[in-house]
Backbone as JSON, one array per atom type, in Angstrom:
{
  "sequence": "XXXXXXXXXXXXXXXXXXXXXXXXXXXXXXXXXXXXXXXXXXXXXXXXXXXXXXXXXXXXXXXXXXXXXXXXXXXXXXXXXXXXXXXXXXXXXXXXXXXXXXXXXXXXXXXXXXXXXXXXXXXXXXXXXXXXXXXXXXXXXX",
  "N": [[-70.79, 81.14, 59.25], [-70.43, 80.13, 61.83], [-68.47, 78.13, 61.5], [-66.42, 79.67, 60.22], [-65.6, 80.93, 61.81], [-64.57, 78.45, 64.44], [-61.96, 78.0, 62.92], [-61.06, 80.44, 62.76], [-59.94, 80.34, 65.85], [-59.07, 78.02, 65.74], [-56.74, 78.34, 64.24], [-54.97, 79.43, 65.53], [-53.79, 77.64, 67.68], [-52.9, 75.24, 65.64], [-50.85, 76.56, 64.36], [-49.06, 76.74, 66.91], [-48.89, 73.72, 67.48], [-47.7, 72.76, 65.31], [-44.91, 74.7, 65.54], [-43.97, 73.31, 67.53], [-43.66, 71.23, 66.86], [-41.87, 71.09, 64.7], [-39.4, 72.61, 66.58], [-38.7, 70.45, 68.32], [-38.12, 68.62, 66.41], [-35.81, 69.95, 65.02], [-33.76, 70.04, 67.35], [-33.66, 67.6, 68.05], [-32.48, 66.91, 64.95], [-30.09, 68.22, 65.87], [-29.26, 67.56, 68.27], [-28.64, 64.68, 67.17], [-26.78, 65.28, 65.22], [-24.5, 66.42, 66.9], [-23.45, 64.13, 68.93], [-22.6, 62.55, 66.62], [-20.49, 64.45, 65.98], [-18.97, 64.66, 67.98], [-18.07, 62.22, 68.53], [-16.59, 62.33, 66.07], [-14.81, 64.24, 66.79], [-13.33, 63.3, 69.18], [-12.03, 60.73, 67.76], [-10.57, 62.38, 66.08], [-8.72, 63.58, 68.29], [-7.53, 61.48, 69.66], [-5.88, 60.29, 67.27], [-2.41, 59.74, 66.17], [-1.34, 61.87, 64.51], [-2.32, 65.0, 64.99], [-5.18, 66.37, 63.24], [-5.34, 69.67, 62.73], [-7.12, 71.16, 61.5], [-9.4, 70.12, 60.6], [-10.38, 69.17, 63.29], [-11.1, 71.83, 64.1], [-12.7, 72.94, 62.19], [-14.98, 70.58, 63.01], [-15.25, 71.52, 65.51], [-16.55, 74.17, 65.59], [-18.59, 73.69, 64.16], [-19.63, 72.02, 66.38], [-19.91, 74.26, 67.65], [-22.11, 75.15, 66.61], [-24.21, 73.54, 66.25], [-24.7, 73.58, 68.83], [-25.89, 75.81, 69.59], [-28.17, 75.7, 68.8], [-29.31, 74.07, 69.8], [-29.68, 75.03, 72.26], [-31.7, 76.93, 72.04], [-34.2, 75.57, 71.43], [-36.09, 74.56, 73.0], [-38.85, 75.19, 73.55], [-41.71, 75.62, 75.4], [-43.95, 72.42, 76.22], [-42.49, 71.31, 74.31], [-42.22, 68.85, 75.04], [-43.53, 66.41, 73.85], [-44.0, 63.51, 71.7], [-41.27, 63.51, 71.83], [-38.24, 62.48, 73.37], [-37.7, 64.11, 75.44], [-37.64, 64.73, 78.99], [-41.02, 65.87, 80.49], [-39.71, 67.3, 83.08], [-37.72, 69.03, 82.25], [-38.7, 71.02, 82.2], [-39.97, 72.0, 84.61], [-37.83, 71.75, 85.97], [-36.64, 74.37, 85.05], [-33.88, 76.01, 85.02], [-32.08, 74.29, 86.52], [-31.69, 72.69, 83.94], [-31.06, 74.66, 82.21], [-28.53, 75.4, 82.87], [-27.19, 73.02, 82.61], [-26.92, 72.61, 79.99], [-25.63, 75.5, 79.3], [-23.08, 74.64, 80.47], [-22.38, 72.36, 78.79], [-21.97, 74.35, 76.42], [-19.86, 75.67, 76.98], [-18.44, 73.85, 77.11], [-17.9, 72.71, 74.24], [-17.14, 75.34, 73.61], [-14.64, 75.51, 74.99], [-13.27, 73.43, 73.2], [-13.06, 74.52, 70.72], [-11.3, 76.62, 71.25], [-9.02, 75.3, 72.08], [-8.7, 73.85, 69.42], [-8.33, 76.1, 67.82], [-5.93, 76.98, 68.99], [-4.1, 74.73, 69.04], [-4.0, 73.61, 70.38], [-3.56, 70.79, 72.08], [-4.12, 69.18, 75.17], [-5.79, 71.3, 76.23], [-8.07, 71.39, 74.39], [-8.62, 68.65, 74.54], [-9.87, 68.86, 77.04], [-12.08, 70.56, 76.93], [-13.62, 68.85, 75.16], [-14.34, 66.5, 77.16], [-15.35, 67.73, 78.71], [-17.74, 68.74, 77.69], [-18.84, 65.85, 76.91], [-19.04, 64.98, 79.15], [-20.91, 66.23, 80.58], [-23.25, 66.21, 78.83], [-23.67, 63.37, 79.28], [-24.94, 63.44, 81.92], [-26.69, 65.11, 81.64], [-28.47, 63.94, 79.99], [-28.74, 61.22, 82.0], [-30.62, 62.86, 83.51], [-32.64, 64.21, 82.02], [-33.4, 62.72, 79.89], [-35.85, 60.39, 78.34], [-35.62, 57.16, 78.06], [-36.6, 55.16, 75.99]],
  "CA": [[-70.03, 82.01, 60.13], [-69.6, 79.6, 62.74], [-67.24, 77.41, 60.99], [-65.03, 80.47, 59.65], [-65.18, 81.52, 63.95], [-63.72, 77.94, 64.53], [-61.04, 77.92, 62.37], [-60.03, 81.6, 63.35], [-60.03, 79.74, 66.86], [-58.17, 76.88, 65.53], [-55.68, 78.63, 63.25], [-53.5, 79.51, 66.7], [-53.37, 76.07, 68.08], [-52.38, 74.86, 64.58], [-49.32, 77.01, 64.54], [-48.46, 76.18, 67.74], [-48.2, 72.55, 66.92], [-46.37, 72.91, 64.28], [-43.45, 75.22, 66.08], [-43.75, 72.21, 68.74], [-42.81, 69.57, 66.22], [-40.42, 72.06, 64.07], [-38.4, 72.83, 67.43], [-38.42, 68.98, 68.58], [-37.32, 67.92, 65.08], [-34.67, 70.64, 64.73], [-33.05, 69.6, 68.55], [-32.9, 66.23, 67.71], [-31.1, 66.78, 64.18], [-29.09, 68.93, 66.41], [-28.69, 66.68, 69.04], [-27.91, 63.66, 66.44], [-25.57, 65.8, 64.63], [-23.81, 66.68, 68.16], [-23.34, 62.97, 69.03], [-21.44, 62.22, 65.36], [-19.34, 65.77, 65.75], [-18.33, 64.19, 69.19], [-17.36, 60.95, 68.48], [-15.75, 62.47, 65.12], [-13.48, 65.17, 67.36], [-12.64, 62.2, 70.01], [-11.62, 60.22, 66.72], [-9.22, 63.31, 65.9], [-7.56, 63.99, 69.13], [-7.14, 60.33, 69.73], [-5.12, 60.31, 66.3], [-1.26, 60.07, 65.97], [-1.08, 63.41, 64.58], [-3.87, 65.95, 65.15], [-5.57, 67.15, 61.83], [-5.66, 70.35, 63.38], [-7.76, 72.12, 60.42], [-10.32, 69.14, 60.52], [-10.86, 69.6, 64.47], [-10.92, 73.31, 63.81], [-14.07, 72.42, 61.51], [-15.48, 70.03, 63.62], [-15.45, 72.15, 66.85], [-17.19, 75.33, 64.84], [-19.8, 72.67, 63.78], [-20.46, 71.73, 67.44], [-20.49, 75.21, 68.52], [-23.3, 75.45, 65.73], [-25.32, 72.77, 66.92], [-24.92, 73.4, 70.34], [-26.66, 76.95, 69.65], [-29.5, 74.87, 68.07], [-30.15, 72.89, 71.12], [-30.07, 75.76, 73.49], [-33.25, 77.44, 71.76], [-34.89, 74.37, 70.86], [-37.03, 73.74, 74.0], [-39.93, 75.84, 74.14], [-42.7, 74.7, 76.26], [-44.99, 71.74, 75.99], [-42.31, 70.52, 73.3], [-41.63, 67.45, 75.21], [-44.89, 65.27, 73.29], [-43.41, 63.42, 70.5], [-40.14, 63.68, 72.08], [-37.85, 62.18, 74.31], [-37.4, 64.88, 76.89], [-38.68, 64.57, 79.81], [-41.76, 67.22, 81.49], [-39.01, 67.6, 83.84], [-37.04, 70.0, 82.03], [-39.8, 72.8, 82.15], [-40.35, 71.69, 85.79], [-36.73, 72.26, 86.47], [-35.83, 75.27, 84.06], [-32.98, 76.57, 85.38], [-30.89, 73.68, 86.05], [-31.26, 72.52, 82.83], [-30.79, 75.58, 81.24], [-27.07, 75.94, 83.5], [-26.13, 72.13, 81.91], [-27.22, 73.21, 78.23], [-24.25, 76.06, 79.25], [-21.9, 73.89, 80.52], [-22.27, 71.88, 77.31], [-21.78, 74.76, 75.45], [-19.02, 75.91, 77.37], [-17.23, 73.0, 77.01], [-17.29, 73.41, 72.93], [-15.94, 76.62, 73.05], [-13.09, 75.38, 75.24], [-12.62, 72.73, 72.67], [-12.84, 75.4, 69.89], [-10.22, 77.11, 71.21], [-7.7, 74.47, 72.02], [-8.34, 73.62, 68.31], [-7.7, 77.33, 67.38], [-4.68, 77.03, 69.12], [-3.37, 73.62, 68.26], [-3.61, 72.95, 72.58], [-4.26, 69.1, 72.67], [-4.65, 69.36, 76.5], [-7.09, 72.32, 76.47], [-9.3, 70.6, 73.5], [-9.39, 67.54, 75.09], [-10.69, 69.09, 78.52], [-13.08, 71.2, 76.61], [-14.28, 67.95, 75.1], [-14.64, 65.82, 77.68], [-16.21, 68.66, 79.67], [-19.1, 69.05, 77.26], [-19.1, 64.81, 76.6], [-19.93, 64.78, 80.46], [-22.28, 67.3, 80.62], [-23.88, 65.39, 77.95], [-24.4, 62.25, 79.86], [-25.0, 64.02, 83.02], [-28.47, 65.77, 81.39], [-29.48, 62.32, 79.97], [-29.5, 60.73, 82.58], [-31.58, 63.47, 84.01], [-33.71, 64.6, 81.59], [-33.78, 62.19, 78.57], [-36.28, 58.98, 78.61], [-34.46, 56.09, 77.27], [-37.43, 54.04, 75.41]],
  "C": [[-69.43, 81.23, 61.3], [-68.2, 79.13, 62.55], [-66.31, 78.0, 60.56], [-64.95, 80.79, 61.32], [-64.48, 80.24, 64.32], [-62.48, 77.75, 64.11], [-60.1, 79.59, 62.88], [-59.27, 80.97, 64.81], [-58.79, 78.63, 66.92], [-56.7, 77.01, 65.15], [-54.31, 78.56, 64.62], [-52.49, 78.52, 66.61], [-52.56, 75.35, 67.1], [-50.86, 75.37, 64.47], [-48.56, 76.67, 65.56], [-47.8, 74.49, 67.91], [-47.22, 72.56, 66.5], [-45.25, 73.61, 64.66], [-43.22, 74.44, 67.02], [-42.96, 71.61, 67.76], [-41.57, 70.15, 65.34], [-39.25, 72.36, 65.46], [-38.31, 70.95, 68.12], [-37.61, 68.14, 67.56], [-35.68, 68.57, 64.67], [-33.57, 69.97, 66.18], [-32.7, 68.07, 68.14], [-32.41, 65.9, 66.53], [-30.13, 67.36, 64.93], [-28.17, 67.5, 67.35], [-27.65, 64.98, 68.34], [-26.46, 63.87, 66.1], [-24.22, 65.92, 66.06], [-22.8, 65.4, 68.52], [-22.2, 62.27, 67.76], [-20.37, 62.83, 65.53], [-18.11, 65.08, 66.9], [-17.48, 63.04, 69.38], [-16.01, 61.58, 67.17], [-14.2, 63.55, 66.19], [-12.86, 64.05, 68.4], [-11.55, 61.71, 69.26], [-9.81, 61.13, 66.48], [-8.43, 63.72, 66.85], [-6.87, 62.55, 69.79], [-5.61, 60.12, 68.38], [-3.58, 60.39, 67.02], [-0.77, 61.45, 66.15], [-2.36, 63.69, 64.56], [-3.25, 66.0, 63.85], [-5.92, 68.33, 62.65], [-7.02, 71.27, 62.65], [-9.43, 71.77, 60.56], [-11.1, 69.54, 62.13], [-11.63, 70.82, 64.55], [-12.57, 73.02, 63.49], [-14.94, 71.74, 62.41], [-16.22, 70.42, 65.12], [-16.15, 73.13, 66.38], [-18.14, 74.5, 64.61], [-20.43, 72.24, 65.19], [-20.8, 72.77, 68.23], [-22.03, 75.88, 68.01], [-24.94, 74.6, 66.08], [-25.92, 72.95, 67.99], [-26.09, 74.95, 70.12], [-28.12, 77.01, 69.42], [-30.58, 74.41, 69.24], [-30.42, 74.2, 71.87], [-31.31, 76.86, 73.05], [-34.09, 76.61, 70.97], [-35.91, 73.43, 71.78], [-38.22, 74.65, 74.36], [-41.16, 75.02, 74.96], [-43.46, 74.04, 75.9], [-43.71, 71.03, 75.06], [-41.57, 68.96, 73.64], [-43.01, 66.0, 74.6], [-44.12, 65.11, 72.24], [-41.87, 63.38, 70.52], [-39.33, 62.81, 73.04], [-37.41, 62.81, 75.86], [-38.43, 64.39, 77.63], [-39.37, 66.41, 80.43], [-40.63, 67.93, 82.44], [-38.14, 69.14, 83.54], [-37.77, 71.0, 82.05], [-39.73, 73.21, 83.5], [-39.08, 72.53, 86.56], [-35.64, 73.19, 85.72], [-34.45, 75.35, 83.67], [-31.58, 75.41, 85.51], [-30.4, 73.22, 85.14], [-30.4, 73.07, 81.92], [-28.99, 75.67, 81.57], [-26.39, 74.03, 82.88], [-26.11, 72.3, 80.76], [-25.76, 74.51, 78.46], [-23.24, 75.52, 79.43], [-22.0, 73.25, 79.14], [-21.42, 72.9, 76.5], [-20.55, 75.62, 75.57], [-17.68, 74.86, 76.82], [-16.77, 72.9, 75.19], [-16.5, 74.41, 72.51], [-14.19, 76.64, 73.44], [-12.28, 74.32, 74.35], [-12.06, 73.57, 71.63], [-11.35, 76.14, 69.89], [-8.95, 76.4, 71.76], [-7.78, 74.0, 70.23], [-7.6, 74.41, 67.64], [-6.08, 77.58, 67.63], [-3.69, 76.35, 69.41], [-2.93, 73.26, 69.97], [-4.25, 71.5, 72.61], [-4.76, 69.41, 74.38], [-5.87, 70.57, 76.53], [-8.5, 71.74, 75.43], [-9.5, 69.32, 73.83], [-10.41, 67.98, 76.63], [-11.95, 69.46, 78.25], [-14.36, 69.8, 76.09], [-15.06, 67.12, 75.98], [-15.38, 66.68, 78.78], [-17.79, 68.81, 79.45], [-19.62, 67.54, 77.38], [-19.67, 64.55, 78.5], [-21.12, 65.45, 81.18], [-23.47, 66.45, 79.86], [-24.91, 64.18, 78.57], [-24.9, 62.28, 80.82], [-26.86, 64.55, 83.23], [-29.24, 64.6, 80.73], [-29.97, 61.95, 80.77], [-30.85, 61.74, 83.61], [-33.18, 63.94, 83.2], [-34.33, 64.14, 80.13], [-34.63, 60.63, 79.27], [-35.78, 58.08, 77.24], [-36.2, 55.43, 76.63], [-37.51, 53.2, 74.29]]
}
């Protein structure tokens, strides 16, 4: 009886792990994926001619990711990770650059939607600074 009372005991904790390392693993395919989408939409508005269709795609793909990341930090899930404690510490601002980020996709989205080079590059480079902005704050480089 004891040993089935530990394991009832245990079973929690066990799950909890495991939605630690399932939301740490999912953010950083997210985050990877993010990082490719980014360089790939740079790639395309850099271009001659816009592929406008391709962008189109590409910006819908980062507004997909980005949705990834922004419920992908529950608490404690910085073990195993590169975040830093900090972001729990400091919720809120995090949580307001994780919007800007995701702000700035949608403004790329819709300069793609509507074939606006100037509005999809702003949107870009809005989220690409946001980006580096919460690194250096809340990512450890190691």
């Amino acid at each position: 009886m004891v040993k089935f009372t530990r394991w009832l005991i245990a079973l929690p904790l066990l799950a909890s792990a495991h939605s630690v390392n399932t939301a740490v693993e999912s953010r950083q395919n997210a985050f990877e994926a993010i990082e490719s989408l980014v360089d790939e939409a740079e790639d395309l508005l850099d271009a001659r001619e816009i592929k406008w269709q391709k962008l189109l795609a590409v910006s819908a793909q980062l507004n997909a990711q980005g949705d990834i990341v922004l419920n992908a930090f529950p608490k404690g899930s910085h073990q195993n990770s590169r975040a830093k404690p900090r972001i729990w510490e400091k919720w809120g601002h995090f949580e307001g650059m994780m919007s800007q980020m995701d702000q700035g996709f949608k403004l790329l989205h819709k300069g793609s939607t509507t074939q606006n080079t100037r509005l999809a590059l702003q949107g870009l480079e809005a989220a690409a600074d946001t980006c580096r902005s919460c690194h250096r704050s809340y990512r450890s480089f190691w």
